[in-house]
SEVEX-170459 format. One record per residue: residue number from 1; y, x, z of N, C-alpha, C, CB in turn. Coordinates in steps of 0.2 Angstrom, whole numbers, plus 5000, padded with zeros to 4 digits. Atoms other than C-alpha are relative to their C-alpha. Last residue first. Glycine has a CB too. Example, Ala and Ser with C-alpha at 12.3 -4.5 7.8 and 13.67 -1.06 7.14 Angstrom:
<pts>
 resi n_yy n_xx n_zz ca_yy ca_xx ca_zz c_yy c_xx c_zz cb_yy cb_xx cb_zz
    2 4994 4996 4999  4995  5068  5036 5005 4996 5003  5002  5002  4993
    1 4994 5004 5000  4978  5062  5039 5006 5004 5000  5000  4995  5006
</pts>
This chain:
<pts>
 resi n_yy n_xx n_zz ca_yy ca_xx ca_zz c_yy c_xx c_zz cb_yy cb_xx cb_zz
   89 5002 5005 5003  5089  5055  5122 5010 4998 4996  4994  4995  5005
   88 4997 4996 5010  5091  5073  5126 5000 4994 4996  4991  5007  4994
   87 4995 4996 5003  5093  5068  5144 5003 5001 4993  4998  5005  5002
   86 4994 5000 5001  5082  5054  5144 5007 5004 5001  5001  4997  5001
   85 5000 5002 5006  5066  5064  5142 5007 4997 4999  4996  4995  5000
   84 4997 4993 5004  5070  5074  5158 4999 4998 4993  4996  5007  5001
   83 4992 5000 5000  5072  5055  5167 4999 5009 4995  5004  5000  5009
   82 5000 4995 4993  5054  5049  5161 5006 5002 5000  4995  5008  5000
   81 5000 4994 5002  5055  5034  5149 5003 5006 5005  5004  4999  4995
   80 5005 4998 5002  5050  5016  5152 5000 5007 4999  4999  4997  4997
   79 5004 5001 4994  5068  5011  5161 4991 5005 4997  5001  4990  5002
   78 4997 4993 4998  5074  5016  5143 4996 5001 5005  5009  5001  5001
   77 5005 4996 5002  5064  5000  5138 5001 5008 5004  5001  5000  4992
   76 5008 5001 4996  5070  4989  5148 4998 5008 4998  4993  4991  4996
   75 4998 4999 4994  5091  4995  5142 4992 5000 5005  5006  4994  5001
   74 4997 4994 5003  5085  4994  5124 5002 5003 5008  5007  4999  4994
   73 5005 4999 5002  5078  4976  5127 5000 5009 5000  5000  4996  4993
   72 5003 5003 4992  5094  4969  5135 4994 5005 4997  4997  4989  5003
   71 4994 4995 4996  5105  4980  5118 4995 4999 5007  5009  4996  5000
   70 5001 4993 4999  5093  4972  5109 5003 5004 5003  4999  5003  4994
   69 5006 5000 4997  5096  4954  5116 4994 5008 4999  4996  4992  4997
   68 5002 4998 4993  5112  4958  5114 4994 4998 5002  5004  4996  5005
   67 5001 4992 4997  5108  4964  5096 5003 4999 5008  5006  5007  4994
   66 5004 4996 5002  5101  4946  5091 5001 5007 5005  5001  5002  4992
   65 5004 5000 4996  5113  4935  5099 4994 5004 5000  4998  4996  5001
   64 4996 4999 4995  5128  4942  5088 4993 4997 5007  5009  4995  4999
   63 4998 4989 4999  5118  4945  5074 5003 4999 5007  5010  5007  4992
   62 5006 5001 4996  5109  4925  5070 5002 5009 5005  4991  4999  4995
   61 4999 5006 4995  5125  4918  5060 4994 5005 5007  4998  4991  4995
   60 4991 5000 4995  5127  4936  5051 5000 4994 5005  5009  4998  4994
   59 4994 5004 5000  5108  4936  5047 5007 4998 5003  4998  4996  4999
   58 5001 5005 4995  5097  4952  5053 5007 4994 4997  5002  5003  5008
   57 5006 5004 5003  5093  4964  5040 5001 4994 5003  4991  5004  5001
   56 5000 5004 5006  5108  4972  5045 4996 4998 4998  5001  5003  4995
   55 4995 5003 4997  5104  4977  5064 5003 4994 4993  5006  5006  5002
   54 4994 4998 4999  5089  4984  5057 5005 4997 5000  5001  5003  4997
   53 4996 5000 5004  5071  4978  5059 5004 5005 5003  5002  4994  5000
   52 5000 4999 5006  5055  4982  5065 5004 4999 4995  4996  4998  4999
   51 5004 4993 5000  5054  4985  5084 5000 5002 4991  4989  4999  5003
   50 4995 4995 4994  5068  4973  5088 4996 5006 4997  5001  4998  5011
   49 4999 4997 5005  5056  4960  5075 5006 5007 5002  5002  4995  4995
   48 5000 4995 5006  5043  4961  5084 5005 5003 4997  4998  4997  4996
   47 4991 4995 5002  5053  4953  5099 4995 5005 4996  5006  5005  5008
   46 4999 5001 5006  5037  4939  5103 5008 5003 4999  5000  4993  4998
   45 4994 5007 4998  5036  4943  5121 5002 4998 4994  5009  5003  5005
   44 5000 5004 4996  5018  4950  5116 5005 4994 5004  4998  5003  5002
   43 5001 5005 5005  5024  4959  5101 4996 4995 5006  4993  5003  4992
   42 4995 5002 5006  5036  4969  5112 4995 4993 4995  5003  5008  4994
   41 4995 5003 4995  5025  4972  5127 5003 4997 4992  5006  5007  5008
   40 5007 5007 4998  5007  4977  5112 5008 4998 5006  4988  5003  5006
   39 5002 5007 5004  5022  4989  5106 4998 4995 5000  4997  5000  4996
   38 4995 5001 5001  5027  4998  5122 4996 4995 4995  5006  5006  4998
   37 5000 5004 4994  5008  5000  5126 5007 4997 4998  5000  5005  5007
   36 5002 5006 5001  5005  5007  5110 4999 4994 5005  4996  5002  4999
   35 4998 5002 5008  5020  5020  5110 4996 4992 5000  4997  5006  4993
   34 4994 5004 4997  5015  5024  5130 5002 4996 4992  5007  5007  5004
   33 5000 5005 4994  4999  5028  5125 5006 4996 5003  4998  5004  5006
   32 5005 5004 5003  5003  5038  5109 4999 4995 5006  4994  5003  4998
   31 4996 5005 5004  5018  5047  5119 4994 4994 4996  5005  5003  4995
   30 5003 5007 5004  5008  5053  5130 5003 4996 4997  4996  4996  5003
   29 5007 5002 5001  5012  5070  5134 4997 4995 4995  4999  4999  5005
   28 5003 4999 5004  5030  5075  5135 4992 5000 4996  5002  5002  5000
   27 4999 4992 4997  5033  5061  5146 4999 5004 4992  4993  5003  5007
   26 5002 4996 5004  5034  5041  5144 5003 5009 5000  5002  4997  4996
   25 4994 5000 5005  5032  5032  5158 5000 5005 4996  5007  5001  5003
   24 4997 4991 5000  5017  5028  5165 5006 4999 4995  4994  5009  4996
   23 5002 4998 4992  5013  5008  5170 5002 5007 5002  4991  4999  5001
   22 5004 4995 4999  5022  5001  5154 4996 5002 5006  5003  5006  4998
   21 5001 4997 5006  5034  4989  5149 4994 5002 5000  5004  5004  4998
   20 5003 4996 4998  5037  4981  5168 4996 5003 4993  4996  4998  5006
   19 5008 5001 5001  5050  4967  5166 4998 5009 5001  4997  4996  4991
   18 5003 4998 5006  5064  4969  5179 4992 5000 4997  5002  5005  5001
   17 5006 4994 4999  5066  4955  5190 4999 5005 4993  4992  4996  5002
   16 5001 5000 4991  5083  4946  5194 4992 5003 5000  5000  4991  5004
   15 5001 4994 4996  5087  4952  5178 5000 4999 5007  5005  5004  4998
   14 4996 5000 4991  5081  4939  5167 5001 5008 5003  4993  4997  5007
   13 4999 4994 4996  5077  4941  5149 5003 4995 5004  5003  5006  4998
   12 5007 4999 4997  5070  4928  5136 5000 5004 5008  4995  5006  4993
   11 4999 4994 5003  5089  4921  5134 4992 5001 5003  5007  5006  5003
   10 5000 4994 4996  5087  4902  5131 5001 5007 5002  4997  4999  5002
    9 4994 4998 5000  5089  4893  5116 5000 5005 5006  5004  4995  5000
    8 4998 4995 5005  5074  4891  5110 5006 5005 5000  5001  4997  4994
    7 5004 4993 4999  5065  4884  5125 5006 5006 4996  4992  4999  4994
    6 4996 4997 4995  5079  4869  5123 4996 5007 5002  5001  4994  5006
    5 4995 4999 5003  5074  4867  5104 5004 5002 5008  5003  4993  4995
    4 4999 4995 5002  5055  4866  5110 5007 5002 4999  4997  4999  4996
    3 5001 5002 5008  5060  4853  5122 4998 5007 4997  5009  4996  4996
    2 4997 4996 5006  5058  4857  5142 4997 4999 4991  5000  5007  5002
    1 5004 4995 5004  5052  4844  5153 5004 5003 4995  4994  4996  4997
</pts>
């Protein structure tokens, strides 16, 4: 059985399946929809703080797993965004 301390450690992300952020991707339309959708995925895998901090706000011991897991996080999300969006992005 898994300890809290062995939970903790783990990465939240897999990529043997991508997660699924949203059901539409984001266009020039709905961004409100897609915005609140994005948020309720983030505060649901508990990674608030990826939506609310800055790379510096984050302590030097805790930075180097932090921004790969925003970097993983940053990489899902994109996936949620229409491809003529990510052009300009």
């Amino acid at each position: 059985m898994a300890t809290a301390s062995s939970l903790s450690q783990r990465s939240f992300i897999s990529f043997s399946g991508t997660p699924t952020i949203t059901a539409e991707k984001l266009n020039w339309k709905n961004y409100r929809a897609w915005s609140d959708s994005v948020e309720l995925w983030f505060l649901g895998q508990g990674f608030h703080d990826h939506l609310e901090k800055q790379e510096a706000e984050i302590p030097e011991e805790n930075r180097a797993p932090w921004l790969k897991l925003d970097c993983q996080l940053c990489a899902i999300l994109w996936q949620s965004v229409s491809p003529e969006l990510l052009e300009i992005l």
